[in-house]
N, C-alpha and C positions, 0 to 999 in steps of 0.2 A: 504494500500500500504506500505508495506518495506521500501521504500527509498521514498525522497522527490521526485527526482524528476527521469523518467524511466533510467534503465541502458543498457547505451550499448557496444555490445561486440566487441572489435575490435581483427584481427586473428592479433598472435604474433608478422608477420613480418609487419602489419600495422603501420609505424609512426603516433601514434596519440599524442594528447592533453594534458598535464597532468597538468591539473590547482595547485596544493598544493604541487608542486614538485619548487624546487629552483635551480639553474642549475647544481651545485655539484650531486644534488639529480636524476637530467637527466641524468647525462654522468653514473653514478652508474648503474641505471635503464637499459639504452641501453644496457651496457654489462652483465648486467644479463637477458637481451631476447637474447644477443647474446651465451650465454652458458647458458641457461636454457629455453629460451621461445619454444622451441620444444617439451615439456612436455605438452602445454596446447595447447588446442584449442582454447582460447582467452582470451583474459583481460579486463576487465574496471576499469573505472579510476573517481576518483573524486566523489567517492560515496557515499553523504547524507544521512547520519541515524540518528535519533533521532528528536533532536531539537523541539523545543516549537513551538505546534502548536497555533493559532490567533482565537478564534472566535470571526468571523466579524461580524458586526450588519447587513450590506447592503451586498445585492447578486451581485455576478459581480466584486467580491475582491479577488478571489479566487488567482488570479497572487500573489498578495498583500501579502496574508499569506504565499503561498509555500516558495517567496523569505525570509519573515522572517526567517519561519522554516528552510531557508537554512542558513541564516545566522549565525541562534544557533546549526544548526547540525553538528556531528562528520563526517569529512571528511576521509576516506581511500584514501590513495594513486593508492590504484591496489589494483584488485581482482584476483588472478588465475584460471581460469576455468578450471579444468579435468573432465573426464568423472565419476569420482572415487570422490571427494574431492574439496574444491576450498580453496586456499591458501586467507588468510585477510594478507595481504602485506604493512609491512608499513618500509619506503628506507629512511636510514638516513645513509651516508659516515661513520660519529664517532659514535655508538649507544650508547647509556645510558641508563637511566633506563625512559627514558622518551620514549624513541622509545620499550625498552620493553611496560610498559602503555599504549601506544599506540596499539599494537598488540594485549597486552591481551583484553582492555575495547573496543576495534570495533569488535571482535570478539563476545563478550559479548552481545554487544549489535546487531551484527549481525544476532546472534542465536535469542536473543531477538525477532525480527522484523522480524524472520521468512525471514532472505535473500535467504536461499535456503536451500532443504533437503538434498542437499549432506552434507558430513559430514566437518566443517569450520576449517583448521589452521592455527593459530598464527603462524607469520611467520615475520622475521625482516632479509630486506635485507642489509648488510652493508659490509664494509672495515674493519672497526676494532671495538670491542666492548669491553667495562669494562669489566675485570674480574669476578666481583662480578654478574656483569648483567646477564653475559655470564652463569654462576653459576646457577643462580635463572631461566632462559630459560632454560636449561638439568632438572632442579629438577618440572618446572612446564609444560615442552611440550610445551614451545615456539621453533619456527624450526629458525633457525639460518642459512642463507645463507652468507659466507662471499668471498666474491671477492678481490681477488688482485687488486694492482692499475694499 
């Protein structure tokens, strides 16, 4: 399995959930579904990759290990679904080169973990970003959405 635990797809105009989002990181979000989420056909959110799987001694633990592995796994913010591509989305208001890292290593590991054959991109939604970040996304095809406030 790809991800810790199943993903699902919520359509654009669905208000959903967005557990690793901080509220600056909502209000961002909404107005890039409100000028962009008519591109996908849906989103998900909070998406578990990676992390240290548990093997347990005793059967019937199964809970026990996923929740570990979720604890150690890389969370994405949102997923973009297109028919074409799915966007690894990760929404930071100020970006830096930490929300680059982000982009690139869940996309990484995205590919990794077999999350889907369409084809994955780095993608960092923000308001403003470093220049140098901004830089180093044009030179390695990270996609840079930036929104007014």
């Amino acid at each position: 399995m790809p991800t810790v635990y199943p993903i699902n797809v919520y359509l654009p105009e669905q208000q959903a959930h967005y557990p690793h989002m901080a509220k600056r990181d909502v209000e961002l979000w909404e107005r890039f579904l409100r000028t962009h989420g008519g591109k996908f056909y849906g989103f998900s959110y909070d998406i578990a990759l990676g992390g240290r799987s548990l093997q347990l001694p005793f059967e019937g633990e199964e809970e026990t290990a996923l929740g570990y592995q979720y604890s150690t796994a890389l969370k994405i913010d949102a997923v973009g679904w297109m028919s074409n591509q799915a966007w690894i989305i990760e929404v930071r208001p100020e970006a830096t080169v930490s929300a680059y890292g982000s982009a690139v290593v869940y996309t990484l590991v995205a590919r990794r973990e077999k999350l889907s054959d369409l084809p994955l991109i780095p993608t960092v939604v923000c308001e403003t970003m470093q220049l140098d970040v901004e830089w180093a996304a044009q030179m390695t095809g990270v996609q840079v959405i930036k929104l007014a406030r």
